[in-house]
C-alpha positions in Angstrom: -93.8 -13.7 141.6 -89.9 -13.4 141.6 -88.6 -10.4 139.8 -86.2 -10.7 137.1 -82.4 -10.2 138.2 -80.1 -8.2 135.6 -77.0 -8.9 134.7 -75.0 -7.6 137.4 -77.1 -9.3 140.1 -76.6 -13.0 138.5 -72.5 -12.0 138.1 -72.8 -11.0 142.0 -74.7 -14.6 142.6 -71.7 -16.6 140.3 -68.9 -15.0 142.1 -70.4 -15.4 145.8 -71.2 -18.8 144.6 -67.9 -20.0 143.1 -66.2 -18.5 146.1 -68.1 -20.8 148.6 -67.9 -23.6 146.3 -64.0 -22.9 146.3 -63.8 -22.7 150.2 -65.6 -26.3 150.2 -63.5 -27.8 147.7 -60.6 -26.9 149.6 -62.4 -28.3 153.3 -63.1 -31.7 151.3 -59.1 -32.0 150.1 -59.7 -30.9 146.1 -57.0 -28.5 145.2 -57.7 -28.3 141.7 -61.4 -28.1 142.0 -60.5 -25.4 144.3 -58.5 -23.4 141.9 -60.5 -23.8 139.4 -63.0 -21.7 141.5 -61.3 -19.5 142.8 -60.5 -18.5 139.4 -64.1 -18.1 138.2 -64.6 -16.2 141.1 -62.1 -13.6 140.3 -63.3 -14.0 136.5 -66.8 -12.6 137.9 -65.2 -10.0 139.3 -63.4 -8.6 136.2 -66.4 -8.3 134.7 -67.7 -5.1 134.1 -71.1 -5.7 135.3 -69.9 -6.8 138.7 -71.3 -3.8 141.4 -68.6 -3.7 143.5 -69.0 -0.2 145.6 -71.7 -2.3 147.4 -69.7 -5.1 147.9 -66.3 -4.6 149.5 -65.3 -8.3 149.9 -65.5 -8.3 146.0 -63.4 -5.1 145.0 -61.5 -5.5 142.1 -58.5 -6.4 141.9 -56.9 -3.2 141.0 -57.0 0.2 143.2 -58.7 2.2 140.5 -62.5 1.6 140.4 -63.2 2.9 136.5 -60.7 0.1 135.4 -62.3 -2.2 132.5 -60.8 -6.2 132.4 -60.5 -8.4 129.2 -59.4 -11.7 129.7 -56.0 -12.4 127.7 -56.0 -16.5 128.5 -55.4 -19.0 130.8 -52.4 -20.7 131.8 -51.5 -23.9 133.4 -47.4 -24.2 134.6 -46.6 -27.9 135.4 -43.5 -27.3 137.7 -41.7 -29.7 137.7 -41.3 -30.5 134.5 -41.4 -26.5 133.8 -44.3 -26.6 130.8 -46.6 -24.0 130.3 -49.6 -25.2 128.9 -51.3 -22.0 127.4 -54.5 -21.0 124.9 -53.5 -19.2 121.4 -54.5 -15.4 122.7 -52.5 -16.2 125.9 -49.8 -17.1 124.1 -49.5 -14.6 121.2 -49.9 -11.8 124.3 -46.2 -13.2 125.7 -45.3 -13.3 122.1 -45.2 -17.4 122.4 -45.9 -19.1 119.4 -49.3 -20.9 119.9 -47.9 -24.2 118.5 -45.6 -24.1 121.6 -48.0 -23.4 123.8 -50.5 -26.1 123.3 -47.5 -28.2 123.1 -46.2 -26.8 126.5 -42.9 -24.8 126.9 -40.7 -23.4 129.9 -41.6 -20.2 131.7 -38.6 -18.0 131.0 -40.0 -18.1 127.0 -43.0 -16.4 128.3 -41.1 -14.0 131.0 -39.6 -12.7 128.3 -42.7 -10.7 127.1 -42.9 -9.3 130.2 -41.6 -5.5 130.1 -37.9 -5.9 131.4 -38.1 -3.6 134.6 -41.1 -5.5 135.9 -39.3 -9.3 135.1 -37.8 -9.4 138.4 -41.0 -8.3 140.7 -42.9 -10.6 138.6 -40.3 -13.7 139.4 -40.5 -13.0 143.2 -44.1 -12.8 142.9 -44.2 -16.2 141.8 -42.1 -17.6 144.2 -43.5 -16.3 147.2 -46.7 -17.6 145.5 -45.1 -21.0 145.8 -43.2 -20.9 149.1 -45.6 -19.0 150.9 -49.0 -21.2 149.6 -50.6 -17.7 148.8 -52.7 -16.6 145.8 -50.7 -15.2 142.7 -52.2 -11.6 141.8 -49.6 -9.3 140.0 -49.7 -6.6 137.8 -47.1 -6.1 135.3 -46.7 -5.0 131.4 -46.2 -7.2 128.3 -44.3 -5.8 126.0 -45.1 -6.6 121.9 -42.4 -6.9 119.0 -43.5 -3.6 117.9 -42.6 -2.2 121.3 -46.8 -1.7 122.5 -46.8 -1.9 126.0 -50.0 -3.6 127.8 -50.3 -3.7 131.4 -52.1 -7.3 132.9 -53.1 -8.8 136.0 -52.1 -12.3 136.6 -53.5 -14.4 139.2 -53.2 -18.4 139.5 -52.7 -20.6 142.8 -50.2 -23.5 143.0 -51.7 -26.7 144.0 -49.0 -29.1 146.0 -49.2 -33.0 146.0 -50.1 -34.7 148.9 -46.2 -34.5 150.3 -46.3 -30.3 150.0 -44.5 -30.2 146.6 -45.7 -27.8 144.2 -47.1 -29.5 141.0 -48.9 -27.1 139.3 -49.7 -23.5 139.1 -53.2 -22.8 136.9 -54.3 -19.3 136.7 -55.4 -16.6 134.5 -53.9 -13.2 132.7 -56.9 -10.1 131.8 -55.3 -7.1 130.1 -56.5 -3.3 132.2 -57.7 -0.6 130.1 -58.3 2.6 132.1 -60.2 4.8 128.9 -60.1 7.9 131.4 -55.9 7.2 130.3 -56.6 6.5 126.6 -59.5 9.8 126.2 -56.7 11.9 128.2 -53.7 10.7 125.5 -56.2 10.8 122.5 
């Protein structure tokens, strides 16, 4: 008789899983398959219920251990024809309208939700992303109209076309919440 796993066991099982599955998509030539992974893999991560203190390979992503991830949306940058395709929560978190986003609409519209003093790190984040064939993973603040500041964690990974040219650039956005910061402030 097997025993029953709990719920931090079978998110252990997905993420070790998608991350092998990633790794072979990328051995048999499927870049977006590959991303895709890659991106449930760090998706398992972020969830709470992910032990990580036994598993070093699956830290989070963040250098705090008590940090809690929502997930915001998911994104999906066509480069050269500079469209960011983007769900409604994604969007409304860069202060996008969602219309747009669907619709698909330049980059810079959702840069400027970013807070202004991490714009610039965010930029060369994303091109060294590109030029270097690396994983995207960033943290940064969005700022809202009222002025509500939100720091996120962005990853994504550009897939190229068969001649090296970057295509497109999938990837995810989760907001951090650290409530040791929010009991201290409250």
């Amino acid at each position: 008789m097997t025993k029953k796993k709990n719920n931090t066991e079978y998110t252990e099982y997905i993420a070790a899983m998608a991350h092998q599955l990633a790794d072979l998509a990328k051995e048999i030539n499927r870049p977006f398959l590959s991303t895709v992974l890659r991106m449930a893999f760090l998706e398992a991560l972020e969830m709470p219920s992910a032990r990580r203190d036994n598993h070093p390979a699956m830290s989070p992503p963040s250098e705090a251990g008590d940090l809690l991830y929502r997930t915001i949306g998911f994104f999906d940058w066509d480069i050269p024809n500079d469209r960011v395709y983007a769900d409604a929560a994604f969007a409304r978190a860069f202060g996008v309208n969602p219309s747009n986003a669907h619709d698909g609409t330049p980059l810079e519209h959702y840069i400027r939700g970013v807070h202004r003093d991490d714009r610039k790190r965010l930029e060369q984040a994303i091109t060294v992303a590109i030029e270097q064939h690396t994983l995207l993973s960033i943290e940064y603040r969005l700022v809202d109209d009222a002025g509500g500041v939100q720091r996120v964690r962005a990853t994504g990974q550009v897939i190229y076309d068969r001649d090296g040219q970057p295509i497109r650039f999938p990837g995810t956005v989760v907001a951090i919440d650290n409530p040791l910061l929010r009991r201290a402030a409250a």
